[in-house]
C-alpha positions in Angstrom: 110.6 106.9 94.7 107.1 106.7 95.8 104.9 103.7 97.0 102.0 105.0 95.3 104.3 106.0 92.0 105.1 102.2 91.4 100.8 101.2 91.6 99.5 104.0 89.9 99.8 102.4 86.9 97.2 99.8 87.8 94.4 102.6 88.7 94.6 104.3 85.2 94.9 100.7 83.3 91.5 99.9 85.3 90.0 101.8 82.5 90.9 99.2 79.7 88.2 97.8 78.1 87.3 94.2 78.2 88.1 94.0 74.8 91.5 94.2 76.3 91.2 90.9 78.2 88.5 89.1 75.8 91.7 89.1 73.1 94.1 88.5 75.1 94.9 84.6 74.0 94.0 85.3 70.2 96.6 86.3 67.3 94.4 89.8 67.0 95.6 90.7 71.2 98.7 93.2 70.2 96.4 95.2 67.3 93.9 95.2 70.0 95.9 96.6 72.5 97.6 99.1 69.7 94.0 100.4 69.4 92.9 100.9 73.0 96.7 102.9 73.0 95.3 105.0 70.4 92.1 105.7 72.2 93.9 106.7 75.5 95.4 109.4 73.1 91.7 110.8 72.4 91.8 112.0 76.0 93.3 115.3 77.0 93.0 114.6 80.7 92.3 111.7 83.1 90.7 112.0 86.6 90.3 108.2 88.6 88.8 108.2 91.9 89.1 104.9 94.3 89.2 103.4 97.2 92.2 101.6 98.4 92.9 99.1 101.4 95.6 97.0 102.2 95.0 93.1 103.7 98.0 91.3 106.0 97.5 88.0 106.9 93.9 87.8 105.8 92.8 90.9 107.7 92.4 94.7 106.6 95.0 97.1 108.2 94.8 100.2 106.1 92.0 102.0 104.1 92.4 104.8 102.2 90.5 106.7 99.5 92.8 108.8 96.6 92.4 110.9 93.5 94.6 110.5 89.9 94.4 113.3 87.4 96.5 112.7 84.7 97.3 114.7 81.7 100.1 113.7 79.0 103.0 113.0 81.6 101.8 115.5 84.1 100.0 114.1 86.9 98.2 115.3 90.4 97.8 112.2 93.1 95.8 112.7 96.3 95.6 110.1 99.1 95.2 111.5 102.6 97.8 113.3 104.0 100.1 113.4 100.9 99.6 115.0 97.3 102.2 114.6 94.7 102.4 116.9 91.3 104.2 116.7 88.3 104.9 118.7 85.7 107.1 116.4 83.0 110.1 118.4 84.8 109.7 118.2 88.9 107.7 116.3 91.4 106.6 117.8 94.4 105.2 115.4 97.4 103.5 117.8 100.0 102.5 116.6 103.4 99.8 118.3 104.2 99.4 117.9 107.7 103.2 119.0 108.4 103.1 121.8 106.0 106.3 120.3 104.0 107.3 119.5 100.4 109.6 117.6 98.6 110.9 117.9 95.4 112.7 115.8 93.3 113.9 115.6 89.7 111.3 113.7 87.0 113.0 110.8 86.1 112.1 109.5 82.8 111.7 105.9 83.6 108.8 106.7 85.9 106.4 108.1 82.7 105.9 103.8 82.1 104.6 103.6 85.3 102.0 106.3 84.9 101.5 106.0 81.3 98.2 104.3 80.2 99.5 104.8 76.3 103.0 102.8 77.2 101.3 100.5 78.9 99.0 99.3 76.7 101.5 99.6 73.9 104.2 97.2 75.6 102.2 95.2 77.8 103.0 91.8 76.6 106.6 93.0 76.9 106.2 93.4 80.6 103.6 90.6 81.6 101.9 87.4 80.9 98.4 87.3 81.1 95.5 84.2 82.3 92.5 84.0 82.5 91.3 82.8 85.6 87.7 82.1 85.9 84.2 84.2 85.7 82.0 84.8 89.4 79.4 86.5 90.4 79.7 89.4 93.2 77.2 91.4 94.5 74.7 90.7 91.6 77.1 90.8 88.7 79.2 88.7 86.3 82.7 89.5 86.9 86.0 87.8 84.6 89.0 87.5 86.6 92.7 87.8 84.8 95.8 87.7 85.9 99.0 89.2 85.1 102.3 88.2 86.4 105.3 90.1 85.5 108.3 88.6 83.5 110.7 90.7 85.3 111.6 90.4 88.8 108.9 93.2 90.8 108.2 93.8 94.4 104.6 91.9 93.4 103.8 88.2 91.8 100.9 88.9 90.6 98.3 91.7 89.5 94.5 90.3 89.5 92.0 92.1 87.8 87.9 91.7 88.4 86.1 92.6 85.2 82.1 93.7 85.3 80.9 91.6 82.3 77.8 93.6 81.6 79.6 96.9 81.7 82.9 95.5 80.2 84.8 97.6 82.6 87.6 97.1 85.6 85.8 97.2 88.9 88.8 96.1 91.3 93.0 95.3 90.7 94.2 93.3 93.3 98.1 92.9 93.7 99.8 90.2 94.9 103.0 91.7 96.9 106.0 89.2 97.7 105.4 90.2 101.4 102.1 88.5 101.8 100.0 92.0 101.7 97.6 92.5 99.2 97.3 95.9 98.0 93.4 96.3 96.6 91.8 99.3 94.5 87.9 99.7 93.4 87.2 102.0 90.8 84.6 104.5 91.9 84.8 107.0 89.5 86.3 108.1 86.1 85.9 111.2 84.3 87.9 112.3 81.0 88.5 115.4 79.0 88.7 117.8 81.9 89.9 121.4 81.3 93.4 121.8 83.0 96.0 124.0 82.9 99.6 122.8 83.0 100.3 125.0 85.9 97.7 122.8 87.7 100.2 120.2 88.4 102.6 122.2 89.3 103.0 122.6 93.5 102.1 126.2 94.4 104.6 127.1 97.1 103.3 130.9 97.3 99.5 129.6 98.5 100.7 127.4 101.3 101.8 130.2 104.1 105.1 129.2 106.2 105.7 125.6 104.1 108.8 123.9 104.4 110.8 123.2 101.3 113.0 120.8 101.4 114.4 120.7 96.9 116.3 117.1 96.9 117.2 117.9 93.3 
């Protein structure tokens, strides 16, 4: 439905834990991964902050900066112009500039893309992961792992840049089958926020004169 929708999923895996990728290739990988799940549970809220840009044919055309908050399958994504809120039930995408929202029907196939807990739970269902080789950058030791998916996606490959002292995800690149590359940096990620559900809900009453256009 959304562009953003479909890469979410790699800004709230950038939390993983490079325990995550350090297991990968032994027999103790799917326990592993069944315990990181459980820790994503621990969380009652999510917020991710990055910075996004977009390379075509080796040069930078786009450059954005957006904001994830994420709680159970609700969700509240900010990048520029647009927001997008959902409640488990709707999505609303407001441009903000033009004053108009959509709204759409959740559909239940999306929660996997913006699911941290699925993801690490059925990951080696989904992709199959390689180590690549270890760099430095800007003063520190980063671990580079690919994934490439099993099923047929818009994308080859997702390529992840792992901070070896801090055992952390510092930047996902992906791969598209276009020739861009779509490239996040972690900035920021704060848990355990206190939200309530009606934050993700879009509040029509606050934005005077908005167009509503309900595609349910």
């Amino acid at each position: 439905m959304f562009k953003y929708l479909k890469i979410t999923v790699f800004i709230l895996i950038s939390w993983v834990q490079i325990p995550l990728f350090a297991q990968l290739n032994n027999d103790n990988a799917k326990e592993d991964l069944t315990v990181l799940a459980q820790k994503y549970k621990t969380f009652n809220s999510l917020k991710i902050n990055y910075a996004f840009c977009v390379e075509e044919e080796g040069k930078i055309t786009s450059i954005q900066r957006g904001e994830l908050i994420f709680k159970g399958n609700r969700y509240k994504l900010t990048v520029d112009n647009q927001e997008i809120y959902c409640d488990g039930t709707n999505i609303w995408s407001y441009l903000k500039k033009e004053n108009e929202v959509s709204i759409y029907l959740y559909e239940e196939g999306e929660e996997d893309l913006i699911n941290p807990v699925k993801i690490l739970s059925n990951w080696d269902k989904n992709y199959n992961a390689k180590f690549i080789r270890e760099e430095f950058s800007d003063g520190r030791k980063l671990k580079i792992i690919d994934l490439t998916p099993i099923r047929r996606k818009s994308y080859y490959k997702i390529r992840f840049f792992v901070d070896m002292a801090k055992k952390e995800v510092v930047k996902i690149y992906i791969y598209e089958k276009d020739n861009s590359t779509l490239q996040y940096t972690i900035e920021k990620f704060t848990t355990n926020m206190n939200l309530s559900d009606s934050f993700f809900i879009f509040n029509t009453s606050a934005h005077k004169g908005v167009q509503v256009n309900d595609m349910r």
